[in-house]
C-alpha positions as CSV (number, residue, x, y, z in Angstrom):
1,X,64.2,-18.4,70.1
2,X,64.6,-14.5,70.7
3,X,61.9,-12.3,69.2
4,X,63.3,-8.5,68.9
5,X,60.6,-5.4,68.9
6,X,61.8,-3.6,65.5
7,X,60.0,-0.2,66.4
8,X,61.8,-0.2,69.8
9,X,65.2,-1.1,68.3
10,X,64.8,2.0,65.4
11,X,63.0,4.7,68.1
12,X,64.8,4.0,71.7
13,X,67.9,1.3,71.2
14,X,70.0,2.6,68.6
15,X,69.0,6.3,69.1
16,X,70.8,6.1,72.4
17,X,73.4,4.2,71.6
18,X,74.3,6.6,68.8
19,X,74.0,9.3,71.2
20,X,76.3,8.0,73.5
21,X,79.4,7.4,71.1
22,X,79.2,8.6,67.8
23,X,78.1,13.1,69.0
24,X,80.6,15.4,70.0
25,X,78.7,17.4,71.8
26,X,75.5,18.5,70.2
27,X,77.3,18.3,66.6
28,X,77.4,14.6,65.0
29,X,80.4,13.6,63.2
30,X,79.8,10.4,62.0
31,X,76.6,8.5,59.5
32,X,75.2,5.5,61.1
33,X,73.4,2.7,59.2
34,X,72.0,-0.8,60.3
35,X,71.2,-2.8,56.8
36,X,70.3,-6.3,56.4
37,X,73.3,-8.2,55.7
38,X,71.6,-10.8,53.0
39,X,69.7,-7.5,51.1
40,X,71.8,-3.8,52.2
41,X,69.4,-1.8,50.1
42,X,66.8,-2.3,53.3
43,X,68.2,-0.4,56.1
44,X,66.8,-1.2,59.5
45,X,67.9,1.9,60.8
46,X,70.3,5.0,60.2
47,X,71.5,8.1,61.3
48,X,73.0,11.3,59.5
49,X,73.6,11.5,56.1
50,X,71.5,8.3,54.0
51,X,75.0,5.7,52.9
52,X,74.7,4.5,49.5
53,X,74.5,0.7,48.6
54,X,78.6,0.8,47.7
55,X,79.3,2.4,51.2
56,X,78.2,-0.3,53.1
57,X,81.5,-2.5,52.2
58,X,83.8,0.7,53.1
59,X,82.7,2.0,55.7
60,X,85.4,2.9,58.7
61,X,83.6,0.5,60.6
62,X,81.7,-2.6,59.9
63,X,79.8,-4.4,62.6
64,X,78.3,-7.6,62.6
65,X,74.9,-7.9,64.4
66,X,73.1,-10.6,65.6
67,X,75.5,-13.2,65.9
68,X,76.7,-15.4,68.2
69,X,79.7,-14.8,70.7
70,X,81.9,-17.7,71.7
71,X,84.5,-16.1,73.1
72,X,82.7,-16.4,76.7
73,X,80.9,-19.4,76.2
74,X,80.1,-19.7,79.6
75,X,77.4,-16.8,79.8
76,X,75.3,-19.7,77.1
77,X,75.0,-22.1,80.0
78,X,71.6,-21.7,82.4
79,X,72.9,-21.4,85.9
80,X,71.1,-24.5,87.0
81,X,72.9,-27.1,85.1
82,X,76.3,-27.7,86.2
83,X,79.2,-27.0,84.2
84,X,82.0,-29.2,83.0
85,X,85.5,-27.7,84.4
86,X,87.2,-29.0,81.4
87,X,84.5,-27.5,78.7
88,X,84.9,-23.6,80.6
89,X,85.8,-21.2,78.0
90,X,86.2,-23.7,75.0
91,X,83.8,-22.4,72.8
92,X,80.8,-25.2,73.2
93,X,77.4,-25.4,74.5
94,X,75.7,-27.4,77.5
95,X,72.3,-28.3,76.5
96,X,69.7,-31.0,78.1
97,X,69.0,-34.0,75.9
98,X,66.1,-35.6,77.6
99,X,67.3,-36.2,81.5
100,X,71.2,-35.8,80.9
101,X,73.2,-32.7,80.0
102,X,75.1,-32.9,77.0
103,X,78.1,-30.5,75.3
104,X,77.9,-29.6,71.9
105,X,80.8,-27.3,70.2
106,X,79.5,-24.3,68.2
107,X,83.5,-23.3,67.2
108,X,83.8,-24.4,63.8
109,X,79.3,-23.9,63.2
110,X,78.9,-21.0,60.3
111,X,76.5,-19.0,62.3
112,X,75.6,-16.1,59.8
113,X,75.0,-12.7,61.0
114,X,71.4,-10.9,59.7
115,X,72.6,-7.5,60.2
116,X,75.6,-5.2,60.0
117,X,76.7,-2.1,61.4
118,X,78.0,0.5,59.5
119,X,79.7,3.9,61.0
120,X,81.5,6.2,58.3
121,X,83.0,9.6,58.9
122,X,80.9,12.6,57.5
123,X,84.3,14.0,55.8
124,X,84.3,10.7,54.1
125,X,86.7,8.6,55.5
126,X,88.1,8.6,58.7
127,X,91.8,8.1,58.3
128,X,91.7,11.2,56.3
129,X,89.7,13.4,59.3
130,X,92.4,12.1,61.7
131,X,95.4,13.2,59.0
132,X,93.6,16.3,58.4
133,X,93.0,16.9,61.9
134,X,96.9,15.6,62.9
135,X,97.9,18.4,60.5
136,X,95.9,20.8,62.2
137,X,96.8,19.8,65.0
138,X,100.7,20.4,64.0
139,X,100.0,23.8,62.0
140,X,98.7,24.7,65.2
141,X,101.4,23.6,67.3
142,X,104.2,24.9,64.9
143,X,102.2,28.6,64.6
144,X,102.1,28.6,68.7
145,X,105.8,27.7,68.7
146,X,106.8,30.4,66.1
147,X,104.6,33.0,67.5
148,X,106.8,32.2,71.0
149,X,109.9,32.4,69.1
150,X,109.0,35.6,67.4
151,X,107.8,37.2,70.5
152,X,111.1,36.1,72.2
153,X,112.9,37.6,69.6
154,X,110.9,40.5,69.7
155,X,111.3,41.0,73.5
156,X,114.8,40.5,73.3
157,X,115.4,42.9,70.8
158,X,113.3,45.7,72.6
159,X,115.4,44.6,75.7
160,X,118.6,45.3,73.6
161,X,117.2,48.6,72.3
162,X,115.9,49.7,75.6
163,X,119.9,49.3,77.4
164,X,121.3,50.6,74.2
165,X,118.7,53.7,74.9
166,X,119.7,53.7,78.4
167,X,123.1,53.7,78.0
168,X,122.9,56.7,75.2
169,X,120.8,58.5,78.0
170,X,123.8,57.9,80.7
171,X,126.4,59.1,78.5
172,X,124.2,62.2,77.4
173,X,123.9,63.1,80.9
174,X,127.3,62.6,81.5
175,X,128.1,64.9,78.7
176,X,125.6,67.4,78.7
177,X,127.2,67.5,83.0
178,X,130.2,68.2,81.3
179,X,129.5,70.6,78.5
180,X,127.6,72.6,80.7
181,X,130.1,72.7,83.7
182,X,132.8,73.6,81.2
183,X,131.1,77.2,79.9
184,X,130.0,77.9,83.4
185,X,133.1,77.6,85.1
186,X,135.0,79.8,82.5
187,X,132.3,82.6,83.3
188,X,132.3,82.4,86.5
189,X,136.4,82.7,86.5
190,X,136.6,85.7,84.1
191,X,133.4,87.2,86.1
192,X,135.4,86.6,88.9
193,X,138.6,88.2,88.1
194,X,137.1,91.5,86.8
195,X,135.3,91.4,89.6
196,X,138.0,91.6,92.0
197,X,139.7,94.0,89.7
198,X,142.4,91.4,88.8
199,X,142.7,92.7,85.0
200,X,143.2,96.2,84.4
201,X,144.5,95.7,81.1
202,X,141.8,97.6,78.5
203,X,142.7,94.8,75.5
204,X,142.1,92.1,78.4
205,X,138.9,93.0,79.3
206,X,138.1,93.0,75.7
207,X,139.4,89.4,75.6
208,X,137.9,88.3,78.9
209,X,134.3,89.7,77.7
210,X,134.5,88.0,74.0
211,X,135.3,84.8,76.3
212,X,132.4,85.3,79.0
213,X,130.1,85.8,74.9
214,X,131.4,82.6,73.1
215,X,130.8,80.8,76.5
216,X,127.9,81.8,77.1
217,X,126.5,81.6,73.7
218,X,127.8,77.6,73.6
219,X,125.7,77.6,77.0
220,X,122.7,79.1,75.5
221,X,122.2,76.8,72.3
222,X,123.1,73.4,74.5
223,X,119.9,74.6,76.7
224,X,117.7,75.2,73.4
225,X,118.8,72.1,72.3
226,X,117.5,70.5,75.2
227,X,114.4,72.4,75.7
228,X,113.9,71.4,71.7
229,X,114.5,67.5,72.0
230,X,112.6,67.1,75.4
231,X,109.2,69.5,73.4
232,X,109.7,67.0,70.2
233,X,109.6,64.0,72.7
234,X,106.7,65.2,74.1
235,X,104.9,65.8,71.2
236,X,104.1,69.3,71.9
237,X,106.6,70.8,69.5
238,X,104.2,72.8,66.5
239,X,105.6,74.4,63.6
240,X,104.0,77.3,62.1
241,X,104.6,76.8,58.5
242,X,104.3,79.8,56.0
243,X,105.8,80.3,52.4
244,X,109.6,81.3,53.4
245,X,112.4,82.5,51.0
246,X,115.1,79.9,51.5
247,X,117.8,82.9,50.4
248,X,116.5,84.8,53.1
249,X,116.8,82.3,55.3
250,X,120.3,81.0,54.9
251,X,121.5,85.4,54.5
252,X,119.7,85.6,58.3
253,X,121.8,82.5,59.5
254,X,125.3,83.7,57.9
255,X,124.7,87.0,59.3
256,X,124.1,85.2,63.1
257,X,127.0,83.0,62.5
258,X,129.2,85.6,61.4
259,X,131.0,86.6,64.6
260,X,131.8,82.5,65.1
261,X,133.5,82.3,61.8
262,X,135.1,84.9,62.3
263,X,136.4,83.8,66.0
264,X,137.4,80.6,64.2
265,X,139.3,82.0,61.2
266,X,136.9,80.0,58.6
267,X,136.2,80.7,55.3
268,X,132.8,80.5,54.1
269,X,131.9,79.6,50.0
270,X,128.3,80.4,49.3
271,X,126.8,79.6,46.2
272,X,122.8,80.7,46.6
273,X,121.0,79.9,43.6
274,X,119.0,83.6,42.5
275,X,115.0,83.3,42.6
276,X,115.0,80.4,44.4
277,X,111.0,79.1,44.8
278,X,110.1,79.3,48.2
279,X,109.0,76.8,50.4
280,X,106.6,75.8,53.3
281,X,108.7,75.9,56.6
282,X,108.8,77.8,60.0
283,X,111.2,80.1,59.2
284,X,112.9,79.7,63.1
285,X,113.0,76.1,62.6
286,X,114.9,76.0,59.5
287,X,117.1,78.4,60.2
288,X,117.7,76.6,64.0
289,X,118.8,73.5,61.3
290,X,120.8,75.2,58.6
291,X,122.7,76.8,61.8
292,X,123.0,73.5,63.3
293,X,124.6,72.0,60.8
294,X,126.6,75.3,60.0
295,X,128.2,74.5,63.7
296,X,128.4,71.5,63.1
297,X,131.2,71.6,60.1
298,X,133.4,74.0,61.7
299,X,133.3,71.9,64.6
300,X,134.5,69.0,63.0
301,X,135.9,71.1,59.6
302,X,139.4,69.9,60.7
303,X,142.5,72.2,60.1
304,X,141.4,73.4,56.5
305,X,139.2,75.8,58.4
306,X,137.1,75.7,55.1
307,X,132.6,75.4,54.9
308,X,130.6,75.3,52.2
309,X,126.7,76.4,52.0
310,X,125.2,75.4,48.8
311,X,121.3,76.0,47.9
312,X,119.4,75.5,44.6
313,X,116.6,74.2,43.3
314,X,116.3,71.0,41.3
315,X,114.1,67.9,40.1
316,X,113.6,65.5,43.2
317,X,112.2,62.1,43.5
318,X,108.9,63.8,44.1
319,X,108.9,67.1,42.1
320,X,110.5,70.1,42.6
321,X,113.0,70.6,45.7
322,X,115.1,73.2,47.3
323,X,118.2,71.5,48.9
324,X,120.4,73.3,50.9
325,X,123.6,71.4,51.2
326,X,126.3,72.3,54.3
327,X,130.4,70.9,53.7
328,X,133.4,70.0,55.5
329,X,137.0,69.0,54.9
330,X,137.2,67.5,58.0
331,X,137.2,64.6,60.0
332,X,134.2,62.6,57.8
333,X,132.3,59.8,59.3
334,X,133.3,56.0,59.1
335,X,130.9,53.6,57.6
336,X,130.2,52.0,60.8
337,X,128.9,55.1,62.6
338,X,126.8,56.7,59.4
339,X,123.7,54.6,60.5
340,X,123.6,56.1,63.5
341,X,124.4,59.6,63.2
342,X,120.7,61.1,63.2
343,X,120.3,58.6,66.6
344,X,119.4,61.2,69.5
345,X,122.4,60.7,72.1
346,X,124.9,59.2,69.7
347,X,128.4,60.3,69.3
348,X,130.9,58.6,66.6
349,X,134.0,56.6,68.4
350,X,136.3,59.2,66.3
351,X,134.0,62.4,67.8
352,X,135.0,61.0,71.2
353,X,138.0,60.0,71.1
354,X,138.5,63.7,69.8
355,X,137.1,64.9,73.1
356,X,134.9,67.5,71.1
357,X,132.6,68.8,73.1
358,X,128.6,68.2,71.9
359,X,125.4,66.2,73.4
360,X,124.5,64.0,70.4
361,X,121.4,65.7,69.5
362,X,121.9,68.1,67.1
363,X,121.5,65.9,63.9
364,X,118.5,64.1,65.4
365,X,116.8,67.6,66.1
366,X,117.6,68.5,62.4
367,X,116.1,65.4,60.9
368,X,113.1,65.9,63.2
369,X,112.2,69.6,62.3
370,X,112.9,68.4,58.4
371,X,110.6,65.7,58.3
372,X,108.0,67.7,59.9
373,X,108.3,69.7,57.0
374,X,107.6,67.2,54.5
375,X,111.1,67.0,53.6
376,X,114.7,64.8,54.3
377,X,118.3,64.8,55.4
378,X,120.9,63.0,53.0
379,X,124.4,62.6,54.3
380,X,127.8,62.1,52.2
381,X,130.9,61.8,54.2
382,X,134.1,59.5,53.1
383,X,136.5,59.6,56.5
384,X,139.2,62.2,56.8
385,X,138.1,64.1,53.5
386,X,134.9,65.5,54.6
387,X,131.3,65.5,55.1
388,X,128.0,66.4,53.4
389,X,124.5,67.1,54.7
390,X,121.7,68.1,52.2
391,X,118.1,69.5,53.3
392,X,115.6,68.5,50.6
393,X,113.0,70.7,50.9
394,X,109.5,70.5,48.8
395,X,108.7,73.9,47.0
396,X,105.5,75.4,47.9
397,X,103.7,74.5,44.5
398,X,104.2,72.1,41.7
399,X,106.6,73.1,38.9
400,X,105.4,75.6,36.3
401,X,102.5,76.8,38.4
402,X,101.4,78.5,41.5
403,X,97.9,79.6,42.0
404,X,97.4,79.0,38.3
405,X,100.4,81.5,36.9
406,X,103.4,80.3,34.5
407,X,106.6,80.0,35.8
408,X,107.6,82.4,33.8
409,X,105.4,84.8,35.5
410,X,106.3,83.2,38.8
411,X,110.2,84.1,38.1
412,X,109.2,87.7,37.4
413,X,107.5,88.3,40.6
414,X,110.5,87.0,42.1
415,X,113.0,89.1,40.7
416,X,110.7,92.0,41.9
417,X,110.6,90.8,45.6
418,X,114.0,90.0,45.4
């Protein structure tokens, strides 16, 4: 007979043995309850959250306690009375009847149990907290493996970008080498031979000095360009934007281009819409754009030798606009290379093969200053019939009103500036 201390089993005995498997850590994840096995609405002992009467038959895990263990019959046996070889681990008993030992099986006995264990999962049942946790688990895994794929993919494309960038920065230098050696050496040959007093010829001199002013003009606005890109790279480029006529404007840049178109033999259509509103720009940066792309389409204005310069105001996606369009007949611009035209560097594979001389940077320059303006560049070009670049510029005030006066008043005041 084996007489068990209740209080010490409840307080010290299960306490610890719960402590020991069923915590993770300080945080418990299972509910623990001892009940008798012939009445299970008196629990002996339990742990966590109290198991109803209908838990105690599904729990996760259902222990018998109490009973009897054959399956190492041996330990049964005192280890003063000898043991039969033949009886070791069969499942019986050695017990002394009066002076002789004698073997009794307890395999087949039905030995009841007085208590059972119960352990169930404080999610409710434990083969759903290991799926839930397995599909954790594999969310998990799967995020990790597509954040590596996207950061991969991300690396690789700034790796691409970055030797694309490079490249564009090689063949700039190579060109820009070029462009400028090109000017440079024509000046210093025509300084060179009026120097030494090689041309005597009044009309040559003429000819030598317009040649030593388009050269060194061409010098002059590949520097500016430069100087421009490498300040807007920087950050350090400001614009000082005031209210600006945009006829004013494109009159001032006709007026500087004048001597080009004339060396050229180009013929200029302007169509300038009269009272135009004006618009918040610095005046030297739109006129450095309109000029650019001026240059621009009798560079590449083909044999027709024909531009047009276009401005007018109109309804835009987002009010009133100015937009101050610049055409060509000329070479155009393939679908493949439209994309990248406003790129800084990039030259289209028709431009080069052309051999015409530029650094790639004009058109990014443009879209720059425009966009600091609150504005954008649209581009129309079908290959070998031309090309189209529009400024859309926002006027300085919504439609119908500026500083609380009528349009109509608005036009007037206009037609008195103007």
């Amino acid at each position: 007979m084996v007489t068990l201390n209740l209080d010490y089993l409840q307080h010290e005995f299960f306490p610890v043995l719960a402590k020991r498997y069923l915590y993770n850590g300080d945080h418990l994840d299972y509910n623990l309850a001892v009940a008798s096995r012939a009445d299970p609405r008196k629990i002996i002992y339990q742990l966590g959250t109290p198991l109803p009467a209908e838990a105690l038959a599904t729990g996760d895990v259902t222990v018998s306690l109490g009973s009897l263990r054959f399956d190492e019959p041996d330990n049964l046996l005192f280890d003063m009375l000898p043991r039969p070889k033949e009886q070791s681990g069969s499942g019986n008993v050695a017990y002394l009847r009066g002076d002789r030992l004698a073997v009794k099986s307890f395999r087949n006995l039905p030995i009841e149990s007085p208590w059972q264990l119960v352990v169930k999962h404080r999610t409710g049942s434990l083969e759903a907290a290991v799926a839930s946790t397995r599909r954790r688990s594999l969310m998990i895994s799967f995020g990790i493996l597509l954040l590596l794929a996207v950061s991969v993919a991300l690396v690789i494309i700034s790796t691409r970008r970055a030797q694309r960038l490079a490249e564009q920065q090689m063949e700039f230098v190579s060109a820009v080498s070029h462009e400028l050696r090109t000017p440079l050496a024509v000046i210093r040959s025509a300084g060179e031979n009026l120097a030494d007093g090689v041309i005597d010829d009044r009309q040559q001199v003429r000819r030598y000095g317009a040649l030593i002013q388009s050269e060194g003009r061409r010098l002059t606005e590949m520097v500016e360009q430069v100087l421009e890109f490498a300040g807007a790279q920087s950050g350090r480029q400001n614009y000082e934007l005031r209210p600006v006529q945009v006829g004013e404007v494109v009159e001032t840049v006709l007026a500087a281009c004048q001597s080009l178109v004339a060396e050229g033999g180009f013929t200029v259509d302007t169509q300038i819409q009269p009272y135009l509103p004006p618009v918040m720009a610095d005046a030297a940066a739109l006129r450095n754009s309109i000029q650019n792309l001026l240059s621009n389409a009798m560079k590449y204005g083909g044999e027709q030798r024909w531009v047009g310069l276009k401005a007018q105001s109109v309804a835009g996606e987002r009010g009133r606009e100015v937009r101050i369009t610049v055409e060509d007949h000329g070479l155009g611009i393939s679908p493949a290379d439209l994309p990248h035209i406003f790129e800084p560097f990039y030259r289209g594979r028709e431009v080069a093969a052309a051999q015409i001389h530029g650094n790639g940077l004009g058109l990014s320059l443009v879209k720059r200053i425009i966009e600091a303006h609150g504005g954008r560049v649209s581009v129309e070009s079908v290959p070998t019939r031309g090309s189209a670049f529009t400024l859309h510029l926002p006027v300085m005030a919504p439609a119908g009103e500026v500083s609380g006066k009528p349009e109509s008043i608005l036009d007037s005041e206009l037609k008195i500036q103007n």
